[in-house]
TORMARPA-688580 format. One line per field, with one value per residue (C-alpha): residue number from 0; residue in three letters; chain; x, y, z. Coordinates in steps of 0.02 Angstrom, whole numbers, padded with zeros to 5 digits. Each point is the difference from the previous one (the first is absolute). Example, Ala and Ser with C-alpha at 12.3 -4.5 7.8 and 13.67 -1.06 7.14 Angstrom:
2
pos: (0 | 1)
code: (ALA | SER)
unit: (A | A)
c1: (00615 | 00069)
c2: (-00225 | 00172)
c3: (00390 | -00033)
This chain:
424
pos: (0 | 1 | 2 | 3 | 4 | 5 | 6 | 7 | 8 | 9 | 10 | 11 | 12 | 13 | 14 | 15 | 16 | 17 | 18 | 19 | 20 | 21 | 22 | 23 | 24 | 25 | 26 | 27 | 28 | 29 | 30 | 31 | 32 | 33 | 34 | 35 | 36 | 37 | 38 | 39 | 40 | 41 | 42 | 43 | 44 | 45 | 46 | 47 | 48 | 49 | 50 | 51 | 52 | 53 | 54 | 55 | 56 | 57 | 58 | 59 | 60 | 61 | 62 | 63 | 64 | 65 | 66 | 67 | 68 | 69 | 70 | 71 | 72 | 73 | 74 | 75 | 76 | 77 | 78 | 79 | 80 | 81 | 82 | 83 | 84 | 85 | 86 | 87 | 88 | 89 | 90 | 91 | 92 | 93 | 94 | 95 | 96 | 97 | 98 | 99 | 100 | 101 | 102 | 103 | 104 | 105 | 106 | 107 | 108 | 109 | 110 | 111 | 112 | 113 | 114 | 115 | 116 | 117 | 118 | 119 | 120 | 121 | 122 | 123 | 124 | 125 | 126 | 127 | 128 | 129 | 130 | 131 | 132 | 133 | 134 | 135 | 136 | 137 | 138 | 139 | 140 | 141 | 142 | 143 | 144 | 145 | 146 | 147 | 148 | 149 | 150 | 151 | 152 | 153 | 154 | 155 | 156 | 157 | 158 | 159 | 160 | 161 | 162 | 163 | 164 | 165 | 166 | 167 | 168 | 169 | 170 | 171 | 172 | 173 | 174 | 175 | 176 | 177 | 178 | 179 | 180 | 181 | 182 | 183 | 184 | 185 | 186 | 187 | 188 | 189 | 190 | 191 | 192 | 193 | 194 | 195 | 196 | 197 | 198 | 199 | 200 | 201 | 202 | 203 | 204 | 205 | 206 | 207 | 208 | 209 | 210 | 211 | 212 | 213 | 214 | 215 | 216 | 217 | 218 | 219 | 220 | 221 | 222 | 223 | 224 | 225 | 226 | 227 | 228 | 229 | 230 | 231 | 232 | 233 | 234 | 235 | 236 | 237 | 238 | 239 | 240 | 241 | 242 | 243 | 244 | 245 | 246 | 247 | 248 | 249 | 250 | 251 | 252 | 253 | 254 | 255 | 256 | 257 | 258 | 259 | 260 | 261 | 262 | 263 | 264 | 265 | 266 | 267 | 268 | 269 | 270 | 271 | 272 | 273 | 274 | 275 | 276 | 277 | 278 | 279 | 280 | 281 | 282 | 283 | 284 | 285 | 286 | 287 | 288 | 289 | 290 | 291 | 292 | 293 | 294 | 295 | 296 | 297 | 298 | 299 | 300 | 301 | 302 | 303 | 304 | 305 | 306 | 307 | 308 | 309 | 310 | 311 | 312 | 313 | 314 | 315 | 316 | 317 | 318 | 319 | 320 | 321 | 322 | 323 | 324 | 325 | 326 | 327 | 328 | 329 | 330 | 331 | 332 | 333 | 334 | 335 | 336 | 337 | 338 | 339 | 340 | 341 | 342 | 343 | 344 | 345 | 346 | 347 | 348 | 349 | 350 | 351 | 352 | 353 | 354 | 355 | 356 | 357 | 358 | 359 | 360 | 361 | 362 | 363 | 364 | 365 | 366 | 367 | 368 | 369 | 370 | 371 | 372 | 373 | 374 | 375 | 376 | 377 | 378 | 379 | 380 | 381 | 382 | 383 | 384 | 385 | 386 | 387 | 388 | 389 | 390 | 391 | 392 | 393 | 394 | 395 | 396 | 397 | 398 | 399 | 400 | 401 | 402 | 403 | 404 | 405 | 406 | 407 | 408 | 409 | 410 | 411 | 412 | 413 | 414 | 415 | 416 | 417 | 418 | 419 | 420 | 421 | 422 | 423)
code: (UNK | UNK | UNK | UNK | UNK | UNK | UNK | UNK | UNK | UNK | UNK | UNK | UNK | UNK | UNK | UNK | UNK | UNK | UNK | UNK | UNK | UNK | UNK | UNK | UNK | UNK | UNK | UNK | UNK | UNK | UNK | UNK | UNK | UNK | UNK | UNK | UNK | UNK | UNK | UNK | UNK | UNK | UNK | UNK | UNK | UNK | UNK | UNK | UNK | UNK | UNK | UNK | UNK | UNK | UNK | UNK | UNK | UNK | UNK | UNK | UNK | UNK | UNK | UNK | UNK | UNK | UNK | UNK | UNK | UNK | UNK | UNK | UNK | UNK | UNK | UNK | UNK | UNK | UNK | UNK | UNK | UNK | UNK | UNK | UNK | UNK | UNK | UNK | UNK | UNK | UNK | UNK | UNK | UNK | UNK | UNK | UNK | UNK | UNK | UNK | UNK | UNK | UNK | UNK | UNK | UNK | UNK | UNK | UNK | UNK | UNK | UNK | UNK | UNK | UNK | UNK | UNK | UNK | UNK | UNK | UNK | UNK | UNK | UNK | UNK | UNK | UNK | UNK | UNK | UNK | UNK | UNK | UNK | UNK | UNK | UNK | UNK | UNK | UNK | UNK | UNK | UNK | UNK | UNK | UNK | UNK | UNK | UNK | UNK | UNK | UNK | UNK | UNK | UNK | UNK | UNK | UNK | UNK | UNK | UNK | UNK | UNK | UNK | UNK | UNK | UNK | UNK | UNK | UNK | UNK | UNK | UNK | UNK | UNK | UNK | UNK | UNK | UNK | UNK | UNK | UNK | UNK | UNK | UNK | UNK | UNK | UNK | UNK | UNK | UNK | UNK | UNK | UNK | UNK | UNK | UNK | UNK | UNK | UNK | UNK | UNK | UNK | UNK | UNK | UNK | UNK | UNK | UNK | UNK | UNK | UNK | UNK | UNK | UNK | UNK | UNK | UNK | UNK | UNK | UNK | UNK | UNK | UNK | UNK | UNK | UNK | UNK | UNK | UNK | UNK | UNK | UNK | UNK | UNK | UNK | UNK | UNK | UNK | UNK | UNK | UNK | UNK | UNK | UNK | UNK | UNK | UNK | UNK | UNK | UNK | UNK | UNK | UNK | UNK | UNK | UNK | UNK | UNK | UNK | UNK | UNK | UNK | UNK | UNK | UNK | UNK | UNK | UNK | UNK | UNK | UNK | UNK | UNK | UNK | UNK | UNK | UNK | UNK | UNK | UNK | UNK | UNK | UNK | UNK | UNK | UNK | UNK | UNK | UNK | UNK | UNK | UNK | UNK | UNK | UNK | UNK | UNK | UNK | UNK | UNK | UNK | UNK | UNK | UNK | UNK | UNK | UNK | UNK | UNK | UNK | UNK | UNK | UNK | UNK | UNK | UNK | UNK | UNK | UNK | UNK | UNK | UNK | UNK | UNK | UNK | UNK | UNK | UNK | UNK | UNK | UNK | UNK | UNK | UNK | UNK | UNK | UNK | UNK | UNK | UNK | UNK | UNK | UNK | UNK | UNK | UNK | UNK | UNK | UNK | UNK | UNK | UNK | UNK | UNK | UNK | UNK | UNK | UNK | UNK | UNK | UNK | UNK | UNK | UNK | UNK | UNK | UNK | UNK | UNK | UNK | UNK | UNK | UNK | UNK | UNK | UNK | UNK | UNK | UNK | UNK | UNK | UNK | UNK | UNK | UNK | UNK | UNK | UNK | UNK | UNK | UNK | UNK | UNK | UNK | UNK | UNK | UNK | UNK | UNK | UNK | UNK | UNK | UNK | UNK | UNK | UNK | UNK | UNK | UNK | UNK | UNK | UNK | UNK | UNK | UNK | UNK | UNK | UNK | UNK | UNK | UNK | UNK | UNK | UNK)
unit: (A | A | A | A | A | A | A | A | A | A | A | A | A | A | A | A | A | A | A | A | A | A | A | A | A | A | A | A | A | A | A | A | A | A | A | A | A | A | A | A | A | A | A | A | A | A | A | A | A | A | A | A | A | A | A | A | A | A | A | A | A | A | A | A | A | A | A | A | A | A | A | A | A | A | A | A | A | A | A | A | A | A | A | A | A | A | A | A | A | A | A | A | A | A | A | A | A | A | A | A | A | A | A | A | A | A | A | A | A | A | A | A | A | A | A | A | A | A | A | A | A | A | A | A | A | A | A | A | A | A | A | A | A | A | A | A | A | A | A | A | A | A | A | A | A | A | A | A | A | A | A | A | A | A | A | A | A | A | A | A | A | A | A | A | A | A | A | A | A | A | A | A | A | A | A | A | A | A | A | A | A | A | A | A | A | A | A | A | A | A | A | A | A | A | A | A | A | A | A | A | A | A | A | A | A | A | A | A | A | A | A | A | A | A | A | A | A | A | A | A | A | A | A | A | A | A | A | A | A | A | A | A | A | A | A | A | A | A | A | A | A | A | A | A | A | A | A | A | A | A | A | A | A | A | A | A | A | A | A | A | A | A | A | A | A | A | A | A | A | A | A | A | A | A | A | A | A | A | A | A | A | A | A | A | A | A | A | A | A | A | A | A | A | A | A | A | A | A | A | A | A | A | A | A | A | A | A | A | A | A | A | A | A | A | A | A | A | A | A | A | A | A | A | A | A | A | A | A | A | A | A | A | A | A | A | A | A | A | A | A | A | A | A | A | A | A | A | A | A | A | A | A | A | A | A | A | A | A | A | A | A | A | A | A | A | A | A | A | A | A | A | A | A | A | A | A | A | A | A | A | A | A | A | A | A | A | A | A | A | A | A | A | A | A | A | A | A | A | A | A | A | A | A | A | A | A | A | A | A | A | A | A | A | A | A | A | A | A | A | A | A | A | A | A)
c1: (05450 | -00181 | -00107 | -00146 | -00128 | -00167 | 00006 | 00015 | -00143 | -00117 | 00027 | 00054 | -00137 | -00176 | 00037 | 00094 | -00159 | -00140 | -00027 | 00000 | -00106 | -00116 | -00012 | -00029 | -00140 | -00089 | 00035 | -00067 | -00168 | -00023 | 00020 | 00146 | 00140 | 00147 | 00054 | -00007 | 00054 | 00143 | 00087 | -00033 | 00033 | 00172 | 00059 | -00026 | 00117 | 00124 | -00002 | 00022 | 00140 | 00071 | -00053 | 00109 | 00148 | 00005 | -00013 | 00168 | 00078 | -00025 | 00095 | 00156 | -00062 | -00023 | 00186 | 00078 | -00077 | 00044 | 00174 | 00028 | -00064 | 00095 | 00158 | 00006 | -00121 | 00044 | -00093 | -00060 | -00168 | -00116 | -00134 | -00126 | -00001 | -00178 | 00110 | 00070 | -00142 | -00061 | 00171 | 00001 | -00203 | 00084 | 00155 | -00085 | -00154 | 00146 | 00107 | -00165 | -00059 | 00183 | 00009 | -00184 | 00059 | 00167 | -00125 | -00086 | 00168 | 00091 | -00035 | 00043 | -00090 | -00139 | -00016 | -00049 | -00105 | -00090 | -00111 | -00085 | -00055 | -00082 | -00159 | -00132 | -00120 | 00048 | -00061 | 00090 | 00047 | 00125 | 00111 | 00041 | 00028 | 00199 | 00121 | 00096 | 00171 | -00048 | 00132 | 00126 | -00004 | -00091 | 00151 | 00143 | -00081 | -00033 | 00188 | 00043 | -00115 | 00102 | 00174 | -00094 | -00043 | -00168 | -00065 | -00087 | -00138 | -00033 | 00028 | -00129 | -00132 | 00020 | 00021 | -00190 | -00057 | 00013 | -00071 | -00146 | -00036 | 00048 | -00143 | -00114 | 00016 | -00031 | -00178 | -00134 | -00089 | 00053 | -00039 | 00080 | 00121 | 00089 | 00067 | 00067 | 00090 | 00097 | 00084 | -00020 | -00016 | -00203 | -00107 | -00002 | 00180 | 00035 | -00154 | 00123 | 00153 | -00097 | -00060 | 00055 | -00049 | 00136 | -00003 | -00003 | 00131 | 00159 | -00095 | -00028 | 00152 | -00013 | -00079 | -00083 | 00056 | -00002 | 00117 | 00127 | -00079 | -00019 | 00154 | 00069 | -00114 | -00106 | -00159 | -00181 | -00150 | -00155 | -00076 | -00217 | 00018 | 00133 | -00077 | 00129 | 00001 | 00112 | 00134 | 00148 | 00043 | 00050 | -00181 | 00029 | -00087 | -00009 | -00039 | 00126 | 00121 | 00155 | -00040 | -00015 | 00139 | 00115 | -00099 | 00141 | 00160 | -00048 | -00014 | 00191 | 00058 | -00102 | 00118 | 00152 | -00032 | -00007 | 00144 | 00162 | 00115 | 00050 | -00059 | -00159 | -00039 | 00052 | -00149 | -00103 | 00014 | 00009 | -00067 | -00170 | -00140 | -00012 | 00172 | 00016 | 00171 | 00011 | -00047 | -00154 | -00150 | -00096 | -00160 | -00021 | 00117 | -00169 | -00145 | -00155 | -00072 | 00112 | -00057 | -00212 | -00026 | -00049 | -00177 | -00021 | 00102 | -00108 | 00043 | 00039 | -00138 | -00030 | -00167 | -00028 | -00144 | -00054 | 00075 | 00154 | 00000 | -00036 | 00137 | 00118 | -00041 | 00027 | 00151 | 00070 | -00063 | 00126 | 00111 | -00043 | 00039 | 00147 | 00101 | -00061 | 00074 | 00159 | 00051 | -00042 | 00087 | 00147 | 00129 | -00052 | -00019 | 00143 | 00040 | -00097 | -00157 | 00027 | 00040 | -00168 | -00114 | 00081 | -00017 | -00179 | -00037 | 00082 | -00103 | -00159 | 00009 | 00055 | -00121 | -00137 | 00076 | -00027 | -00186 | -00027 | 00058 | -00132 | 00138 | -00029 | 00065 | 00077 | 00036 | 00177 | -00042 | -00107 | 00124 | 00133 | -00096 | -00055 | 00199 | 00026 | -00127 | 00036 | 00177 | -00010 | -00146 | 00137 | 00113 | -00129 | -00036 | 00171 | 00087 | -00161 | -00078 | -00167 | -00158 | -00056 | 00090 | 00014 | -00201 | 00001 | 00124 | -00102 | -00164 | 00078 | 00080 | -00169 | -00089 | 00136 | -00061 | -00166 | 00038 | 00076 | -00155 | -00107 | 00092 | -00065 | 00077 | -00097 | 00066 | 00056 | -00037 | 00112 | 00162 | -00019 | -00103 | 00157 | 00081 | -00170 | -00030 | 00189 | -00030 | -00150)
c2: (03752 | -00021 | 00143 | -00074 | 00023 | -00072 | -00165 | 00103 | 00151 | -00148 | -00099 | 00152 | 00129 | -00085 | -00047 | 00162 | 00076 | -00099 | -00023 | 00199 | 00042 | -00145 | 00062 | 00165 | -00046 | -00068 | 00143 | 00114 | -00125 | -00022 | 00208 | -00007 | 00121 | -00085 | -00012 | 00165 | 00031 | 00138 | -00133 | -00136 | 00045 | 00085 | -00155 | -00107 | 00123 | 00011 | -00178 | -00018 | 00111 | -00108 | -00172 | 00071 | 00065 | -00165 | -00097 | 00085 | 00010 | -00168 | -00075 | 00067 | -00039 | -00181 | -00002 | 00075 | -00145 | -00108 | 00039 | 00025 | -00173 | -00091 | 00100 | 00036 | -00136 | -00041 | -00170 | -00157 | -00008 | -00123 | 00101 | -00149 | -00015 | 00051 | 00089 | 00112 | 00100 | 00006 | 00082 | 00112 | 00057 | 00040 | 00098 | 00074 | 00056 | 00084 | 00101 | 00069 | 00056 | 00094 | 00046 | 00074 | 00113 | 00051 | 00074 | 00103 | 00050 | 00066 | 00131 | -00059 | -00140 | 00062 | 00118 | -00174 | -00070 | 00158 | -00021 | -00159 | 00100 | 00146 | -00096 | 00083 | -00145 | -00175 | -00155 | -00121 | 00146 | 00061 | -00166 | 00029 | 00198 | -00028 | 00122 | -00003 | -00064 | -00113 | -00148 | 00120 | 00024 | -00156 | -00130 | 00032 | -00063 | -00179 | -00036 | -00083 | -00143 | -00009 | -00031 | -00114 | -00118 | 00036 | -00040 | 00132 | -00124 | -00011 | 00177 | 00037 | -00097 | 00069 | 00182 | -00032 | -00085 | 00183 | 00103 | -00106 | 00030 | 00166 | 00022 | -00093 | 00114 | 00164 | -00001 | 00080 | -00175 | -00092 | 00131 | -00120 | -00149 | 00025 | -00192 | 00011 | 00174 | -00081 | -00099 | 00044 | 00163 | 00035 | 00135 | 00070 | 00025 | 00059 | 00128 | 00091 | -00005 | 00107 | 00108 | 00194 | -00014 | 00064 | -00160 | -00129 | 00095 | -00133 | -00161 | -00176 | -00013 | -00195 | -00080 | -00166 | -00030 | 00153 | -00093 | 00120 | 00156 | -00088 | -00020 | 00158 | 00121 | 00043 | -00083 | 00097 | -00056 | 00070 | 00106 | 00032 | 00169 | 00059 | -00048 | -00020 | 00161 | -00049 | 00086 | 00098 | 00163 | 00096 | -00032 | -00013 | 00142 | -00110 | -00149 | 00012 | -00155 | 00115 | 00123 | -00137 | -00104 | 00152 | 00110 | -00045 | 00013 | 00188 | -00003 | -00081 | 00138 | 00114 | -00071 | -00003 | 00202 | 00024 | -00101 | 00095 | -00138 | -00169 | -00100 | 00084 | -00034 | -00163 | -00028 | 00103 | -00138 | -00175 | 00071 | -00018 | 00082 | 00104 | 00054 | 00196 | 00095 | 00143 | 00149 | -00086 | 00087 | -00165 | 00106 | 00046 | -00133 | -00100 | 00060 | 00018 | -00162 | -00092 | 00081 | -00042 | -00131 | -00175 | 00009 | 00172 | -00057 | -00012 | -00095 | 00080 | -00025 | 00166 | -00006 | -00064 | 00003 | -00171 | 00059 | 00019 | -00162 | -00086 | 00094 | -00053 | -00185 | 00018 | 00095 | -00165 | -00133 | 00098 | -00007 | -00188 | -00023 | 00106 | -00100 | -00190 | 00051 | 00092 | -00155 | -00143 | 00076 | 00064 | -00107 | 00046 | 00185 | 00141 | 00119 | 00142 | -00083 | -00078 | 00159 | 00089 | -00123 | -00026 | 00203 | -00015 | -00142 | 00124 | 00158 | -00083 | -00063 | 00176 | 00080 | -00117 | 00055 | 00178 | -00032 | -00098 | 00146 | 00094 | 00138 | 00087 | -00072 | 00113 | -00034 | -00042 | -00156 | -00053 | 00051 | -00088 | -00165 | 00025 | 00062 | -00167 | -00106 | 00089 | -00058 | -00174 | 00000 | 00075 | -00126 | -00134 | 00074 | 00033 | -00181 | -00088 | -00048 | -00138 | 00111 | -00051 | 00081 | 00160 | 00014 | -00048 | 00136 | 00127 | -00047 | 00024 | 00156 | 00032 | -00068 | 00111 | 00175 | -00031 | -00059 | 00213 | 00071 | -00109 | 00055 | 00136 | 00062 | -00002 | 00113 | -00130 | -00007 | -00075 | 00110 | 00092 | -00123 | -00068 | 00191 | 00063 | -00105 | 00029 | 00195 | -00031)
c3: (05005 | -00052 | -00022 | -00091 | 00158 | -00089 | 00126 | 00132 | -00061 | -00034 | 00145 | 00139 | -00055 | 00016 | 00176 | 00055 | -00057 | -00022 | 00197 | 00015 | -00135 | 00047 | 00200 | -00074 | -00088 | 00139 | 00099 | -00137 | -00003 | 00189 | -00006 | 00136 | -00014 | 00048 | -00199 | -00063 | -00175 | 00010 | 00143 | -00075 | -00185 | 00084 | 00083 | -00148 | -00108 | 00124 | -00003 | -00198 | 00002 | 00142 | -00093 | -00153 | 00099 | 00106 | -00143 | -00065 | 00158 | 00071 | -00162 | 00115 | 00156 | -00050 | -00084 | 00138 | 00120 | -00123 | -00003 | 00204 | 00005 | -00135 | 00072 | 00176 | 00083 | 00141 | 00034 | -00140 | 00066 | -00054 | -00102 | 00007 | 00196 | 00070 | 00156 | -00116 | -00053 | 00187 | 00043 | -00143 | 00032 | 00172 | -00064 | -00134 | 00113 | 00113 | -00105 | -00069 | 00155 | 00019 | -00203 | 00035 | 00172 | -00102 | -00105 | 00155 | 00054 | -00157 | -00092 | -00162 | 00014 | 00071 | -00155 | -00103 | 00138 | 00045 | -00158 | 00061 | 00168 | -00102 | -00022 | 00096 | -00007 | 00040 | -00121 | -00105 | -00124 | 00136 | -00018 | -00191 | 00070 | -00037 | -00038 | -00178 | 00075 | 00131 | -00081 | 00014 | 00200 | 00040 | -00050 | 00102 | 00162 | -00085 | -00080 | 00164 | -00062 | -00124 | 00075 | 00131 | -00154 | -00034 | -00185 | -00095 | -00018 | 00173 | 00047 | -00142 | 00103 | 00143 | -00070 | -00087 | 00134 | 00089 | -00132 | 00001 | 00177 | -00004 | -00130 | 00118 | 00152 | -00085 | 00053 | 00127 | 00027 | 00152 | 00137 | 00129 | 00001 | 00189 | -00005 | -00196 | 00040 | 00145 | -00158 | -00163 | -00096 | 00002 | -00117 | 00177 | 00048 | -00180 | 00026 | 00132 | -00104 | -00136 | 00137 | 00020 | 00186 | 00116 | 00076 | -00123 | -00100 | -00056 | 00080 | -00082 | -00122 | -00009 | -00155 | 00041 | 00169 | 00138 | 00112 | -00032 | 00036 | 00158 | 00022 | -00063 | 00097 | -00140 | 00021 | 00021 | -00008 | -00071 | 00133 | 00002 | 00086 | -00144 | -00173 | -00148 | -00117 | -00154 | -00073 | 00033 | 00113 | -00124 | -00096 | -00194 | -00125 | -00155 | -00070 | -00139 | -00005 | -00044 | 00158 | 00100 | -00024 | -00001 | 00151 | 00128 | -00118 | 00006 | 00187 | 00014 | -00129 | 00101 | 00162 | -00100 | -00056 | 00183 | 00045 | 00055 | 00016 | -00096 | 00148 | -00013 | -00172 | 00028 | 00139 | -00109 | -00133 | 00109 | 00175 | 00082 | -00109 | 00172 | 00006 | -00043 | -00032 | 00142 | -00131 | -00019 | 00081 | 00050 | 00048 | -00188 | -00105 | -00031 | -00037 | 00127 | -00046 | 00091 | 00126 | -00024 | 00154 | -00077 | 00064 | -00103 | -00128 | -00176 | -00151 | -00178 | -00106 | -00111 | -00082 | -00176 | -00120 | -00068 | -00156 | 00067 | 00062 | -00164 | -00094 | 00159 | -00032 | -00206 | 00045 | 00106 | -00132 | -00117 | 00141 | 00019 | -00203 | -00019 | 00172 | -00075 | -00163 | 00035 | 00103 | -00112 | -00126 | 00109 | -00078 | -00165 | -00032 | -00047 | 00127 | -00067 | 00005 | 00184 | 00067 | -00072 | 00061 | 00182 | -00001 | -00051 | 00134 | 00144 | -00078 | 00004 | 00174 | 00051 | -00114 | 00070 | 00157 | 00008 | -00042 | 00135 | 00111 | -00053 | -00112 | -00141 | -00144 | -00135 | -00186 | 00038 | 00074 | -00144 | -00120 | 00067 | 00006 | -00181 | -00055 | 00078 | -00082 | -00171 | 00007 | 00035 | -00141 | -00119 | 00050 | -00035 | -00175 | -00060 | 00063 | -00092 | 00171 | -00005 | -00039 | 00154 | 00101 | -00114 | 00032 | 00193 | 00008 | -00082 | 00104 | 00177 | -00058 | -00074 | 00169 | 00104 | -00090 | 00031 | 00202 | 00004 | -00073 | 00087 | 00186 | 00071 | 00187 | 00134 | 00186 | 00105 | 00175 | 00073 | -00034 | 00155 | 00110 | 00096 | 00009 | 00032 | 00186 | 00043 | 00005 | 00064)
């Protein structure tokens, strides 16, 4: 199993990024304020930590097809015929649309694929938005593909094929396409599907074609009397990567606490995210956000100094640094080393994190990024590391200290804005 990941850091990262960073610039220039810098600095950690995890994970995935396919195929299908690739567009485009709705309707999975909804504004930055262990619950739905006789190399192309567009329709600009939405899956269509609106709630599964919401009852289109407010019901407090992709975990323990039966917990764990055990008190199990109508509803963005900002943006070039070098030298480094620095890459995106929501930050944070930095330094020193990287290490631990003293709180305003208009 290979777990040198340089190819894929130099080839995967510029255009995972690059597009985001680039929009964002131009947003920042033209003075707009669809890019701000807590969401968009938030989704591009997420999606490191998911980049690294995927790149891990997907080394299974890819045997497991592998191995259905060499073993249990049912057909010999001619990998080289154009109609083969049409047909598996088709089948692949379908049990998406159903592997997408299994995760609207279980729990569990809903847990991973609640962190992709969370955004609050809707861009390009939302598409990369993807929770840690999305390989884990995204595979099972395509092994059919498998046993049919479909190559991995073909299943690969139509499995990119759907990311691409998926990045493409995560996007405010094209207000209206009514004859495109009666086919395919527009910027539109997707608009609702990231909606909190009572009505567009679990609409527009399908990922390039919308035939099958069609079909299967879940089709809505984008309505000019109810405008799109992104997001989820339950609105998110942070923009920490760690509180985000583990927010609804605690609500299913929450549900299991609660549960008085084994067929409870078992719902609590695979049933609908709005299934409830009976002790619940569903007036009160969520909070009163949930409850903030979608017109009302107002975004989390805590104030920040321009300060702040700067030593949020130093803070994610470290973050940027420490993620490109822990995987291309994955393969490579002991076990004590690996560990510090992928506990140092989850710190500082939570760190970063908890600045972004506008928190106090207290020593302990600092001093567990620098207890962090100082032992993978002494590991450098001691196993007669390049001086290189013994002085890069010193300078972000250097750059992180002064990011702390530089911070300085600010009250943010938001905390009580949604709460504030429901008991109002």
């Amino acid at each position: 199993m290979d777990l040198n990941f340089t190819e894929e850091i130099m080839y995967t990262l510029p255009f995972y990024l690059g597009p985001l960073f680039l929009l964002a610039t131009i947003n920042f220039l033209r003075k707009q304020k669809n890019y701000r810098l807590n969401d968009t600095l938030t989704n591009a950690s997420i999606a490191l930590g998911n980049l690294g995890l995927s790149f891990i994970f997907l080394l299974a995935v890819v045997a497991m097809y592998s191995s259905v396919y060499n073993e249990y195929k049912l057909f010999d299908i001619d990998q080289s015929n154009p109609l083969i690739y049409v047909f598996t567009f088709l089948l692949y485009d379908f049990l998406y649309y159903w592997n997408h709705r299994f995760h609207h309707m279980i729990g569990l999975f809903w847990a991973d694929h609640l962190v992709h909804h969370t955004a609050e504004n809707f861009n390009f930055g939302v598409s990369i938005r993807i929770s840690y262990f999305t390989e884990l619950t995204m595979w099972m739905t395509f092994i059919p593909m498998a046993v049919l006789g479909i190559s991995l190399e073909v299943f690969l192309i139509a499995s990119y094929t759907q990311i691409v567009w998926a990045f493409c329709i995560h996007t405010k600009w094209f207000k209206s396409t009514p004859n495109a939405d009666k086919v395919i899956n527009t910027p539109s269509l997707h608009r609702v599907h990231h909606a909190r609106n009572t009505k567009y709630i679990d609409k527009n599964f399908g990922g390039i074609l919308i035939v099958w919401d069609r079909l299967f009852g879940t089709y809505q289109t984008e309505l000019n009397d109810k405008p799109v407010t992104y997001g989820v019901r339950e609105s998110f407090p942070s923009f920490s990567p760690l509180v985000i992709n583990s927010y609804y975990l605690k609500t299913i323990a929450k549900k299991i606490r609660l549960s008085s039966s084994l067929l409870e917990i078992v719902c609590a764990i695979f049933g609908p995210p709005a299934w409830l055990p009976k002790k619940a008190n569903k007036s009160k199990f969520y909070s009163l956000t949930c409850k903030v109508a979608s017109k009302d509803f107002k975004a989390n963005d805590p104030y920040l100094t321009t300060k702040t900002k700067w030593t949020c943006f130093n803070r994610f070039i470290g973050i940027i640094v420490v993620f490109c070098y822990l995987m291309m030298n994955f393969a490579t480094l002991p076990v004590l080393p690996l560990v510090i620095l992928s506990i140092l890459f989850f710190w500082l995106c939570h760190y970063n994190g908890t600045v972004f929501d506008g928190e106090a930050v207290s020593w302990f944070s600092e001093i567990i990024a620098q207890i962090l930095y100082m032992s993978f330094l002494s590991w450098c020193i001691t196993s007669g590391q390049k001086e290189y990287l013994i002085i890069s290490v010193s300078i972000f631990a250097c750059m992180s200290f002064c990011n702390y003293l530089t911070y300085r709180t600010k009250t943010s305003k938001f905390k009580q804005s949604n709460l504030d208009i429901q008991q109002q």
